[in-house]
Every structure is written in C-alpha cells, then in structure tokens.
LOKEMI-278510 format. One record per residue (C-alpha): y, z, x; residue in one letter. Coordinates in steps of 0.2 Angstrom, whole numbers, plus 5000, padded with zeros to 4 digits. Example, Ala and Ser with C-alpha at 12.3 -4.5 7.8 and 13.67 -1.06 7.14 Angstrom:
<sites>
497850395062A/499550365068S/
</sites>
This chain:
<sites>
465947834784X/467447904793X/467848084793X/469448144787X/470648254797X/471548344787X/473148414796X/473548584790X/475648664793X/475648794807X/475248974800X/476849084796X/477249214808X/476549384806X/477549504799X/478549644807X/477849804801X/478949904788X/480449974797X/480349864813X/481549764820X/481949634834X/482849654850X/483849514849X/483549364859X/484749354874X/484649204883X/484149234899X/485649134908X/486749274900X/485949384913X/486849284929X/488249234920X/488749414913X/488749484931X/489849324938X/491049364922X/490949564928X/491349534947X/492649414940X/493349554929X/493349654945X/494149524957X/495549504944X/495849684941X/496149704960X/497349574960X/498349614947X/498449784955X/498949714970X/500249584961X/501049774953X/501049864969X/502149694976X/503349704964X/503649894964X/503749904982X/502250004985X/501050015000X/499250034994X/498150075006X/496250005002X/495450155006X/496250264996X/495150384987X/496350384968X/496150174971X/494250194973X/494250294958X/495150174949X/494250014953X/492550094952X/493050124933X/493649954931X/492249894940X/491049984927X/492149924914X/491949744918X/490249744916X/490149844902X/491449724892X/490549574899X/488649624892X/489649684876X/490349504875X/488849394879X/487749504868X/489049484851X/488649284854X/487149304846X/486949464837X/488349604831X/488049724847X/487249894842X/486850024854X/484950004851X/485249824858X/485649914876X/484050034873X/485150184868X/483950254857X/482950394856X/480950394861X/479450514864X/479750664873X/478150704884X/477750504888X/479750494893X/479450664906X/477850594911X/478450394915X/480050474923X/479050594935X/477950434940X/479450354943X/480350484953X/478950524963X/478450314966X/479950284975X/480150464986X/478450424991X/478850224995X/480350285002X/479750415015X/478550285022X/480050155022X/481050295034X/479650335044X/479350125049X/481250095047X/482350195059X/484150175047X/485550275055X/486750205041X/487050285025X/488150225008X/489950305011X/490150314991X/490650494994X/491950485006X/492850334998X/492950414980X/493850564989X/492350684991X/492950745007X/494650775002X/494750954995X/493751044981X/494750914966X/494150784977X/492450824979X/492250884960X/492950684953X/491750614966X/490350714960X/490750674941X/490950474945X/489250484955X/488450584943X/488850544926X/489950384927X/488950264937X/487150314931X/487950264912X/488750114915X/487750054927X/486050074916X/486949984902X/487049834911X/485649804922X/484349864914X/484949884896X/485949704898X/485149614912X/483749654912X/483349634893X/484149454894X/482949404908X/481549464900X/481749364884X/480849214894X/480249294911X/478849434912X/479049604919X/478849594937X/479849444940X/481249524927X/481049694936X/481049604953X/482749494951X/483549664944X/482949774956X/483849624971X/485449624963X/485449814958X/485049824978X/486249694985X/487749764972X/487949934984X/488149834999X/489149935009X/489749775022X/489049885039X/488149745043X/486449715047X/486149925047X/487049915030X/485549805025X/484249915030X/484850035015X/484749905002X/482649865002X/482650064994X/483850054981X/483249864977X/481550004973X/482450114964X/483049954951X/481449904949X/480550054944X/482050094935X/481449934924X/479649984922X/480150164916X/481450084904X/480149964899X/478550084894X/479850194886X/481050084877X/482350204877X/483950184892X/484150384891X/482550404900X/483150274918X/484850374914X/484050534916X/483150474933X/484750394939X/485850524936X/484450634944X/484350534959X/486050544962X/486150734960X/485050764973X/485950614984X/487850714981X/487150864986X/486450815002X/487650695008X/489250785003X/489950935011X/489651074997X/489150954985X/487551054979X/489151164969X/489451014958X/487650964959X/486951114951X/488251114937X/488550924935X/486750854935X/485950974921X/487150924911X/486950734912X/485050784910X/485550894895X/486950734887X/485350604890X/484150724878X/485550774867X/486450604866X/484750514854X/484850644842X/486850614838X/486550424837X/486150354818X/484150334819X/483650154819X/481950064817X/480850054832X/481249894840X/480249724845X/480249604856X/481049444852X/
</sites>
C-alpha cells in the first residue's frame, strides 16, 4: 500500500507584535541609483549656475567660498530630494523611514562611545603606519579663513549642515536600502566606500591616503545606526567628529566649536521628543 503525502499550504507569517511596524522594503538598486540621481542633481545645479552667470555677465570664480556654500547646500539638497523621492515609490515617506526616531538613552551613550573610541583608536595606528601630509580643505573653501563671518558659516555648515543631511542619506537612505537584501557587513562596507570616496579632495594619490579613515568612520557610523535604530545617535557622533575636526584644523575654530557642537548634541537629544511617537520599527 502506498503512503499518502499529504501537501499541507506554507504556514502564515508570524505576526508583528502589537504597535510594531515595518521599515519599508527599499529595493536595494535604489541605494546606487539615488546617489547617481543626487550627483546628477548637483552636476545640473552647477551648470545652470554657470548658464546664469553667462547671461548676466558675471565672472564666477570656482573657488569662491559664498559659491561653495551655495553648492554644498544644493549638493545636500540633491541627495536629500532624491532619497525622498525613491523612497515615496513604495511607501509615503515618514521621518521614522530615515531612522529619525527616538531610542534608548544609556545603550545610545554606550554604542556612540564604542564607536567614537573604535575609530580614534583604528585611526592612530592608521597615522602611525601611514605618513599622510594631506588633509580635507573643507575649511578654507567654505570661507573659514576668511574673517570671523566666514569662519562662523563654515563652522555651522561643517557642524550642523553636513552631519544632518549627510546621515539622512547614507545611512538613513543608502544604507537601509542596501540592507533590505545584503547583510550588515557588506551593507556597512559599500557605505562606508562611497561615504569615503564622496570627500575626495582630487590631491591625488595623497588625497587618497585620507579616504581609508573616513570610509571608517561610514562604516561604524552603520553599526551604531544599526544597534540603535535611531539616525539621532550617528548624528550626534558625526556632528561630534566634526567639532573636534573644525576646532583643530581651523584658525580659532575651537570659538564656534564650543558653541556650535553642544548644540547640535543638544538638537539630536531634543529633536526625538518633538517628533510624533511612532511604533518601534521592523525589519522588512
């Protein structure tokens, strides 16, 4: 007698627990094509500039610290509009999406200080082996050696501009779309390359030898995003990072340091509470 085989329907999925909710499921393609559609934003932005400065007659010079400023924030904009964009084709975008939400004080503290004291430490031993005599002219170029006005915009678009913006896409945008299918090392890893390769200065091969650090600095700015699941948290440590950066490298920048950087640590552990409370996220 033959046995009968019975084939029984695939179980239903578990349920989320009461009040959860999922991240929603980026594709990870909109993680590369995001950032082409960004610098393409960027590219254009220039041109256009350039078209206006044609037809009024002006001279802009490329080095000009009020231009920087300018295309920094259209830059930054760019990005921002393009994850906004890729991330309304599947799901209306909520600020949760991006990791703006709020999450446990102490383990937040206690991820950040690993984080902050992982990569000074990797770093140091990077110096000692690595002799780099070049360093990112992010200062200079945004006009932070041009007067106290000067150095105070720098220190506000180092500071608080570029830690937000930039946090929003990699690791709130990019980041989270690549993890959809890859794991967290791999995720962390193509992030931290681009987040590295992004602040290219063009100095050549010594321009090169400051990239391996900050492509560091992406990556464990995935990991603390990732044990936390808030964005506020690799804010914090990026807008940290850069404080202490501005006051070093910047004639005087410690003034705007002191004042600018506690109060980008203060907006990232202010800014949770004034957002609506949401239900703790899953993955997709």
């Amino acid at each position: 007698m033959e046995a009968v085989i019975q084939h029984l329907p695939p179980p239903d999925p578990p349920e989320l627990p009461a009040g959860a909710a999922r991240f929603p499921a980026w594709p990870p393609w909109f993680a590369g094509v995001g950032f082409l559609v960004g610098l393409s934003g960027t590219l254009l932005f220039g041109i256009v500039m350039g078209l206006v400065a044609t037809l009024f007659g002006a001279d802009l010079e490329g080095d000009s610290p009020v231009l920087v400023v300018i295309g920094t924030l259209a830059q930054g904009l760019a990005f921002v509009a393009s994850a906004l964009f890729f991330a309304s084709r599947v799901a209306r975008p909520r600020a949760w999406h991006f990791g703006l939400r709020s999450t446990k004080l102490w383990p937040a503290l206690g991820w950040t200080a690993v984080g902050v004291v992982s990569f000074y430490f990797v770093s140091a031993i990077y110096g000692a082996l690595v002799h780099v005599d070049a360093e990112q002219d992010t200062v200079r170029s945004l006009g932070g050696e041009d007067g106290a006005f000067g150095l105070i915009v720098a220190g506000l678009m180092v500071i608080m501009v570029a830690p937000v913006v930039e946090e929003i896409f990699f690791r709130g945008f990019f980041y989270r779309a690549l993890r959809t299918r890859l794991s967290i090392w791999i995720a962390a890893a193509l992030d931290g390359l681009l987040f590295g390769l992004i602040h290219y200065s063009g100095d050549g091969v010594e321009g090169l030898l400051i990239l391996p650090p900050l492509a560091l600095l992406g990556f464990i700015f995935c990991l603390v995003y990732e044990r936390t699941g808030s964005l506020f948290t690799v804010i914090g440590m990026h807008a940290l990072n850069n404080t202490l950066a501005f006051a070093v490298q910047a004639d005087d920048g410690w003034q705007v340091s002191v004042v600018a950087g506690p109060l980008a640590l203060g907006a990232c552990a202010l800014a949770p509470r004034l957002l609506p409370a949401v239900p703790h996220p899953e993955p997709a």
